[in-house]
N, C-alpha and C positions, 0 to 999 in steps of 0.2 A: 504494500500500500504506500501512496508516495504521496507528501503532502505538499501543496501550492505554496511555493516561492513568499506569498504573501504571508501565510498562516503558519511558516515556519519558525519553528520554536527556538529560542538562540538558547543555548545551556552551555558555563564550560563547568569541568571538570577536573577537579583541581589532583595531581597524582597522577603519573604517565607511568609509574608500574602496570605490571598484567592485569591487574582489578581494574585500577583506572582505563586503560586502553579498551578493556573489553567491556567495560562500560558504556565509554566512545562510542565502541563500532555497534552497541547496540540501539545507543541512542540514534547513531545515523541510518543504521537501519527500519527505525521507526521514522523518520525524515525529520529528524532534528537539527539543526546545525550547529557540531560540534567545535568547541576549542578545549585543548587538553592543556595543561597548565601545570608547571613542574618547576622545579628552582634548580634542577642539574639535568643532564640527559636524559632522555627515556630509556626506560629501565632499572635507571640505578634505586639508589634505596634499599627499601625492603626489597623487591623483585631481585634486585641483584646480591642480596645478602644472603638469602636461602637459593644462590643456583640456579634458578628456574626449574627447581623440585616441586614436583605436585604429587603430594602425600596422604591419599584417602586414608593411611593405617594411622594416621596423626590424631588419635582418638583419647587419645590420656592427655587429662588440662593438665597444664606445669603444678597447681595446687593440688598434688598427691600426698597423702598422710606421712610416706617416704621421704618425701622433700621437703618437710617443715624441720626437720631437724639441719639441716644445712643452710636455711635461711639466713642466721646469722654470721656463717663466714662467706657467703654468695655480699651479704650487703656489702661488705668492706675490702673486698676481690674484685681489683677495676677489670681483669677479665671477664667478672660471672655475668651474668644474665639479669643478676637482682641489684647489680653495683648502686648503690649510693652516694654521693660526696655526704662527708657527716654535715655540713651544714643544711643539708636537706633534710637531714633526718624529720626531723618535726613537723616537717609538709608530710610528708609521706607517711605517717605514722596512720592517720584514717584509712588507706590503702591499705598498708600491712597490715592492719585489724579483720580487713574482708578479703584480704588472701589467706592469711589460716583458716578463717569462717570459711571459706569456700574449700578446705581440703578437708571436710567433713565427709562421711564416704558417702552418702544423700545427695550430696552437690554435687561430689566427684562422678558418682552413674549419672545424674542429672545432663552435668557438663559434659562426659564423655558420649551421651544421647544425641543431643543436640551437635557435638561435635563429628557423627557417624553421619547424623542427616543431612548437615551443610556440604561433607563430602563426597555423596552418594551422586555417581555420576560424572562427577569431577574427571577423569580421566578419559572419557569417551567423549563430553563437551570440550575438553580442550582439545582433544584429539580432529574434533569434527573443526573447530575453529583453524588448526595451522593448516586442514587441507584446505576448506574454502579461502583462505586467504593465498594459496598455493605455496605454500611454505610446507609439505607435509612432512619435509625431513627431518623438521626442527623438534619435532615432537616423536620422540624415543620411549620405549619401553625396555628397559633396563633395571628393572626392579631398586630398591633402596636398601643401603648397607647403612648399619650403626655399629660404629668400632668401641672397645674397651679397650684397656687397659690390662684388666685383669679380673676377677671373680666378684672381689669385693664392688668393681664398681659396675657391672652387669649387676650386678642384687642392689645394689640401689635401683634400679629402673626395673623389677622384677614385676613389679605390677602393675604398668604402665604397656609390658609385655603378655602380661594375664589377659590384659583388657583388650590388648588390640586380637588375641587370638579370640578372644569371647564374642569378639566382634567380625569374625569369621576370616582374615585375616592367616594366609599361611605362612610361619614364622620359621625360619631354618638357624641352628645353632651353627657357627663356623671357627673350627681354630685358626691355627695362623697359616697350616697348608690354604683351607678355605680362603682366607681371606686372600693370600696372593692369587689363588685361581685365579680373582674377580677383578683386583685392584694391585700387582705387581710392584709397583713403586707406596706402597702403603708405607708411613713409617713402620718402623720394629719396635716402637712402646704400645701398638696395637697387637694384643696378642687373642683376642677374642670379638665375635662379631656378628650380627641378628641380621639375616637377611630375609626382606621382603620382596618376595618375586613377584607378586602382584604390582 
């Protein structure tokens, strides 16, 4: 359906990652006229920070009962994921009230539900997206590898692993032959490793 030059909708879109772009092209396929809007090149960001992985087994929130005990050396580790400058602490502290609340194990299936649903599909709409735009090469199935270290730190994420199998998800345990099978140049402090061939 294409709509009269008059009556078209001007919308921009702020975020030239894959959500935003494919936002874009949905909107122009509705006969919108779009501007996409980004403060670095498209792609970068988030899209460029996760690889351009598209991960339906992504089904455990980070607020897992597992991961509250590491909270507080994640906050003060400008590597971790939860890093805080301490002068922010005090902002942040209404957040970190509703991130342990949220790793209650009610919120956790809660979370993990909603997080099964938003994916579902995911891989065969994107899939259908890089042919129409004739790009089909770009779009690879090659399953998803998650590396350890070693024992201890696979059982930290032991149920994170429960939950993606419960969610039908087929999970393979790999040692370190596995894991050069897959990835050759892996470093050697990966001595274990989950792979989803899905």
């Amino acid at each position: 359906m294409s709509v009269a030059p008059s009556a078209q909708k001007r919308v921009a879109v702020i975020g030239a990652g894959v959500v935003g772009t494919s936002i874009a092209l949905a909107l122009r396929k509705r006969g919108a006229a779009v501007t996409l809007v980004d403060r670095d090149e498209p792609g970068h960001g988030c899209s460029f920070g996760n690889s351009g992985a598209i991960s339906p087994a992504s089904v455990a929130p980070l607020a897992m009962p597992g991961v509250l005990a590491s909270v507080p050396g994640m906050l003060f580790d400008d590597e971790s994921p939860l890093y805080l400058p301490l002068r922010y602490l005090p902002r942040a502290v209404p957040w970190l009230l509703q991130f342990v609340a949220s790793a209650r194990p009610a919120k956790v299936q809660a979370a993990a539900a909603r997080l099964a649903a938003l994916h579902a599909g995911a891989l065969d709409a994107h899939e259908a997206m890089a042919r129409e735009l004739g790009v089909p090469e770009l779009f690879l199935r090659r399953g998803h590898l998650h590396l350890y270290p070693d024992e201890q730190a696979l059982a930290k994420d032991a149920g994170g692993w429960r939950m993606r199998e419960a969610y039908g998800f087929r999970v393979e345990r790999l040692d370190r032959s596995g894991i050069e099978a897959l990835e050759p140049g892996v470093s050697r402090r990966y001595q274990l490793g989950m792979f989803l061939a899905d």
